[in-house]
C-alpha positions as CSV (number, residue, x, y, z in Angstrom):
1,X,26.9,109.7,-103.3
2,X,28.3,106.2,-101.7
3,X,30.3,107.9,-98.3
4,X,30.3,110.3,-95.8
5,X,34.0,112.1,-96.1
6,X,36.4,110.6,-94.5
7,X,36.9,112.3,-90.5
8,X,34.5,114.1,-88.1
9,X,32.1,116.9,-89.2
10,X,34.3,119.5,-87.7
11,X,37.8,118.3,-90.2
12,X,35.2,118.7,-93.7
13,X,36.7,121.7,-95.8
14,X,33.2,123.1,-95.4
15,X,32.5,123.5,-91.6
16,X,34.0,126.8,-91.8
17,X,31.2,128.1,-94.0
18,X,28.8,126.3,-92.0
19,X,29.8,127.9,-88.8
20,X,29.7,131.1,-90.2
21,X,26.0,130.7,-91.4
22,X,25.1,129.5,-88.3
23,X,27.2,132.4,-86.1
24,X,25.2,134.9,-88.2
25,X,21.7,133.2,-87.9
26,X,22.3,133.0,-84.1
27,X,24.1,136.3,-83.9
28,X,20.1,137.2,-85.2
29,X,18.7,134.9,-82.5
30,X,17.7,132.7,-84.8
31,X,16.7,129.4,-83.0
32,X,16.0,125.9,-83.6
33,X,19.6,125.7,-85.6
34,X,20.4,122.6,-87.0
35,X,23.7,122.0,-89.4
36,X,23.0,118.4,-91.1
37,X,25.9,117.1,-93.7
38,X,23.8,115.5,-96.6
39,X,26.5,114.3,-98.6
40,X,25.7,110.4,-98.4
41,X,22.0,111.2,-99.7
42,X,22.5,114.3,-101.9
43,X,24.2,115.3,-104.9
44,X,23.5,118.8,-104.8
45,X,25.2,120.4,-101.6
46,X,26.9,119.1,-98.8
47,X,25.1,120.7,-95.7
48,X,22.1,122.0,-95.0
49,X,21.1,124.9,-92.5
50,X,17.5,125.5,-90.8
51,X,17.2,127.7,-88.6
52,X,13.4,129.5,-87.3
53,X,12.8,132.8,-86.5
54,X,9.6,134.4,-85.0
55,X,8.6,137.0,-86.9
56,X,8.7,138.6,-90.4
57,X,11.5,141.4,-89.2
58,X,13.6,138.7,-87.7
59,X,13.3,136.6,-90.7
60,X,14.7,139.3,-92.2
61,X,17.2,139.9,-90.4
62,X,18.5,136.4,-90.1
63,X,18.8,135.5,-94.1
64,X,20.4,139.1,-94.4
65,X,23.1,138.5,-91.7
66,X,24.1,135.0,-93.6
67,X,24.3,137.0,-96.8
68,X,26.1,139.8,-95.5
69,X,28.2,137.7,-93.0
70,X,28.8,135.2,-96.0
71,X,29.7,137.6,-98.3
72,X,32.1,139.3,-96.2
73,X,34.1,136.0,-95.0
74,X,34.5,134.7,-98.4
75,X,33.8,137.3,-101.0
76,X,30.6,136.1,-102.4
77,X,27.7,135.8,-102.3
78,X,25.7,132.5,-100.8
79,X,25.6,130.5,-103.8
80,X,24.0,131.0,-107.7
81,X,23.4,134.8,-108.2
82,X,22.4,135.2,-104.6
83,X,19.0,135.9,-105.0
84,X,16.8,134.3,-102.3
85,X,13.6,132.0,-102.8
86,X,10.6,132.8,-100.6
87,X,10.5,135.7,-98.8
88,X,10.0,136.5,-94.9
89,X,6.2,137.1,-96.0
90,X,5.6,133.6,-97.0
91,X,7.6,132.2,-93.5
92,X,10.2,130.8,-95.2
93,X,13.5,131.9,-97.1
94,X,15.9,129.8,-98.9
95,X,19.5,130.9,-99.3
């Protein structure tokens, strides 16, 4: 990747998703949210999402609120076949 898009964060095609991602984490209270465009240093996705949670159950409940959130503004699932890596055991969950 050579260049950021062309415009502010808010005009790229994919802020939508990323505000629904991050409505649904904080809808969870996730906190610590951070929405970071990675398209000058990645090839692989565009944005990036963190967000922490405090416990096991709101871990949880976080990553399924993006799924289910996701999956009901656009139809699908997340991305690949939707299953997650990590677990809310292990502290950390990747979408």
């Amino acid at each position: 990747p050579d260049a950021l898009p062309p415009g502010p964060v808010a005009d790229d095609p994919l802020a939508p998703f990323v505000r629904t991602v991050v409505t649904a984490a904080d809808m969870r209270k996730a906190s610590d949210i951070v929405a970071l465009r990675v398209t000058s240093c990645s090839s692989v996705t565009e944005f990036v999402v963190v967000v922490s949670g405090t416990s096991r159950p709101q871990n949880q409940a976080i990553a399924a609120a993006v799924r289910d959130d996701v999956e009901e503004a656009y139809g699908r699932r997340c991305i690949g076949n939707g299953t997650p890596e990590g677990s809310a055991d292990s502290g950390w969950i990747l979408l």
